[in-house]
N, C-alpha and C positions, 0 to 999 in steps of 0.2 A: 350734269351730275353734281350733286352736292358734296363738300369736302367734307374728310372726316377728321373729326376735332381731336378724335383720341388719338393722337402721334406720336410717337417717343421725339422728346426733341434731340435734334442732331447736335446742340451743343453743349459744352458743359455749363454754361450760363445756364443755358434752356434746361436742363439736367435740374439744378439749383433751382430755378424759379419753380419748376414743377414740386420740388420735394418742399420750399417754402408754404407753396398753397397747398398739400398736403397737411402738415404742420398745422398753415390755420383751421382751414378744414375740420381737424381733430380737436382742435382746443375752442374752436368757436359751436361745432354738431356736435360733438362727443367721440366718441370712440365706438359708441358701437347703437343702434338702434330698431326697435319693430316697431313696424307698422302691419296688422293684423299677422297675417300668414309669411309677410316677407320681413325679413331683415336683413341689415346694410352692417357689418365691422370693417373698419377703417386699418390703415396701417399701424403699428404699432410705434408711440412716440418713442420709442429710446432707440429704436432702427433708422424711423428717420431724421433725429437728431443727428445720428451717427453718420448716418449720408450727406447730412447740410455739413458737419465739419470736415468731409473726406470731399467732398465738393467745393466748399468753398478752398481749401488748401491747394485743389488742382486750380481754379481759377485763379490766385496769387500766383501761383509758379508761370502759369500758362502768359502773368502779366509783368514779367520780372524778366530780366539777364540771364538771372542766374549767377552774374557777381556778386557777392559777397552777400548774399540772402541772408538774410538774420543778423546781420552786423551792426552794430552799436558803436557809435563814437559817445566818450564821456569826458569831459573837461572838467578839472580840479583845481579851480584858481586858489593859487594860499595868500593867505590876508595875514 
């Protein structure tokens, strides 16, 4: 039997990677295209911009603590 390609990936990595090659997809083919009687529209770039920054956020979280996330140390030497 031969596998099928079209999968949802089970991770959110895979999740990301899929919506990246989306993304290129769109900005390297276009958005939308015919050819005679059939045509092909693509996802819409501001949906999946919106998914790569909600994807990539879960992927930081997924690779953090959780301590002190967003934390900043600054150091003020006086001269």
């Amino acid at each position: 039997m031969a596998e099928e390609t079209n999968t949802i990936p089970a991770t959110t990595q895979g999740m990301l990677d899929a919506v990246n090659a989306a993304i290129y997809a769109v900005t390297v083919g276009g958005q939308s295209y015919k050819i005679g009687s059939r045509s092909l529209t693509r996802a819409d770039l501001k949906q999946l911009y919106a998914m790569r920054n909600d994807l990539m956020a879960q992927v930081a979280a997924e690779n953090t603590t959780g301590l002190l996330d967003d934390c900043y140390v600054a150091v003020f030497d006086g001269r």
